[in-house]
N, C-alpha and C positions, 0 to 999 in steps of 0.2 A: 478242558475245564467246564463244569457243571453250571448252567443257568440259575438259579433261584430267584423264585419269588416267594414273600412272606407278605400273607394274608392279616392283619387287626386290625381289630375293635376298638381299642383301650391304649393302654400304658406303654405297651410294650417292650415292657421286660425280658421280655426272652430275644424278641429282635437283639436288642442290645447285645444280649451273651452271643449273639450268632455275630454281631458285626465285630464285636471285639476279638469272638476266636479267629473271625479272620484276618483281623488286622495284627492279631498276633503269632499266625502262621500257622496256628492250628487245623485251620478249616482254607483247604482248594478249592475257593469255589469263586462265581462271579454274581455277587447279588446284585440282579441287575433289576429288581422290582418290588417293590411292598404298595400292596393293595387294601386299603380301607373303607369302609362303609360309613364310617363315623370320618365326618368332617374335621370334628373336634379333637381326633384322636392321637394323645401325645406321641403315638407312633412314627406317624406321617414327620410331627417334627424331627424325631431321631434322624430317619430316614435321609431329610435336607439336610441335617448336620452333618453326617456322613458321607453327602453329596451322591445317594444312590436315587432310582427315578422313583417317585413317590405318587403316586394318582386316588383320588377320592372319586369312587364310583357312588353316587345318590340315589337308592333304593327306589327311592321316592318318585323317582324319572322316570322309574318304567314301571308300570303296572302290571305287568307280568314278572315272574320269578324267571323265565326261560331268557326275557330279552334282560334280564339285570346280568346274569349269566354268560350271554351271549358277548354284549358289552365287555366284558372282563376275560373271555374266552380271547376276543382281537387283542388286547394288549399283553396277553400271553403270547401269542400267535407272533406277534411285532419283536416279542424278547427272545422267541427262539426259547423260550422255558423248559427246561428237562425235572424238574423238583416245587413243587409247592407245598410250603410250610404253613402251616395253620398255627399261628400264635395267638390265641385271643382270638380266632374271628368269630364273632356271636352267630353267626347265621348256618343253619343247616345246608350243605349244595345236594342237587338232586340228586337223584339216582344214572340222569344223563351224564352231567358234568364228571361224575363220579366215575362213568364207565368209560368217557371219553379221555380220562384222565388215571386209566385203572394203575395202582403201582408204585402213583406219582403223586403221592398227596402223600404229605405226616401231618401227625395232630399229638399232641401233646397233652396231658391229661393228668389234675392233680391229686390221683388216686392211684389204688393198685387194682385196674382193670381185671375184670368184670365186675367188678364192685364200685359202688357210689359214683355213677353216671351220671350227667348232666353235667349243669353250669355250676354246680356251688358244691363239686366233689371236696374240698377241705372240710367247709363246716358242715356236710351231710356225715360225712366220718367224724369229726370230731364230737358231733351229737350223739353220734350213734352210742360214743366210748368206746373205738376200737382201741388195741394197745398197739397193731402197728398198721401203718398206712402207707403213702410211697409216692412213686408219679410211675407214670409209664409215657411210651412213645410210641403210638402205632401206626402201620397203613390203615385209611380212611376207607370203607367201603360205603355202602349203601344205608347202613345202621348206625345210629349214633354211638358212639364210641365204643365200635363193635370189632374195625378190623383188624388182622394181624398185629400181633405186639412184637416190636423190633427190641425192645429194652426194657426195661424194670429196673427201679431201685426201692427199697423197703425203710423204711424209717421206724424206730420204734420211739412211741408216743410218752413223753415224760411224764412224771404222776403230777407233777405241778405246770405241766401245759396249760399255756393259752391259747383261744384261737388265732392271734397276733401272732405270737411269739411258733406256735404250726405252722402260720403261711411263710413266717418268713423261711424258717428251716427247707419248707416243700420247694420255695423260690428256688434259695439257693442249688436243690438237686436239680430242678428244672435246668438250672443256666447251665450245668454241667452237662447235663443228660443230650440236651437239643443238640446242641452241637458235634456232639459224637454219634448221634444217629445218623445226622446230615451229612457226616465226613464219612461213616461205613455203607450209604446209599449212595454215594459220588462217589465213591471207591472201590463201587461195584462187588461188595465184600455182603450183601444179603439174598438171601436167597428165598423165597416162597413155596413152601409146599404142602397144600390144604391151607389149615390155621398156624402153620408153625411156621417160624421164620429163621432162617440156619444163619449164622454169622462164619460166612469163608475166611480161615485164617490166612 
């Protein structure tokens, strides 16, 4: 059984869908860590409630980027980590962390990759007026939401859409989507080669 730990910021929403699909047998795996930067972050509570180990690392403590890093590297290191999921973590990791962890990072994203990157992929689309949008899930590289896409799903954008009533729609693929990337990476069912990521039946 597969290690995880899940990285946020915020609310954590998708944590949620990842603890539920395992509680409900969908997902083999041992969530043995969720790591946040945000003290405040409703995640951490999920996390206690579900009785998984929860630690708030403090940016602010280290004045370098490598030792806040470094910090969060040993409690990987301590769980035996094979998987880290990026739900919400607002923060870029280097190009180090990135290559010491080449593979082994997903990030989730509430667009359809390579389009509308950043933090605010719903209402950069929804401004734009696309007619359809999506979420994707991919390996993390060195670029912001650059690498390998494991999955995709497409939404088409109603003519009386909100951007409320978009995010919640986007949520909802989210909570599906995460969990099934996270079960075909533990399942050792993806493969890499170049940009393209093969799904072994």
């Amino acid at each position: 059984m597969k290690n995880i730990a899940v990285f946020c910021s915020g609310k954590g929403t998708n944590l949620q869908a990842i603890i539920r699909a395992v509680k409900k047998g969908k997902l083999n795996v041992n969530l043995a860590l969720v790591i946040s930067d945000n003290k405040e972050a409703y995640a951490l509570k999920r996390a206690k409630k579900a009785k998984i180990k929860n630690i708030f690392v403090d940016p602010k403590q280290f004045p370098l980027k490598a030792d806040f890093e470094a910090k969060i590297i040993e409690y990987l290191e301590q769980e035996k980590i094979d998987l880290i999921v990026l739900a919400g973590f607002m923060r870029i990791l280097s190009r180090d962390f990135v290559t010491r962890f080449k593979n082994r990072i997903i990030n989730i994203h509430p667009a359809l990759l390579p389009s509308f990157k950043g933090a605010h992929g719903i209402k950069d689309a929804f401004d734009y007026g696309v007619k359809v949008t999506g979420v994707t899930v991919h390996f993390v590289d060195e670029l912001m939401d650059h690498g390998p896409i494991i999955l995709q799903e497409a939404l088409r954008v109603r003519e009386d859409e909100t951007l409320e009533s978009l995010e919640a729609r986007i949520h909802k693929i989210e909570h599906k989507l995460y969990p099934e990337a996270i079960r075909l990476f533990c399942e050792g069912k993806l493969k890499i080669e170049a940009r393209k990521v093969k799904i072994i039946a």
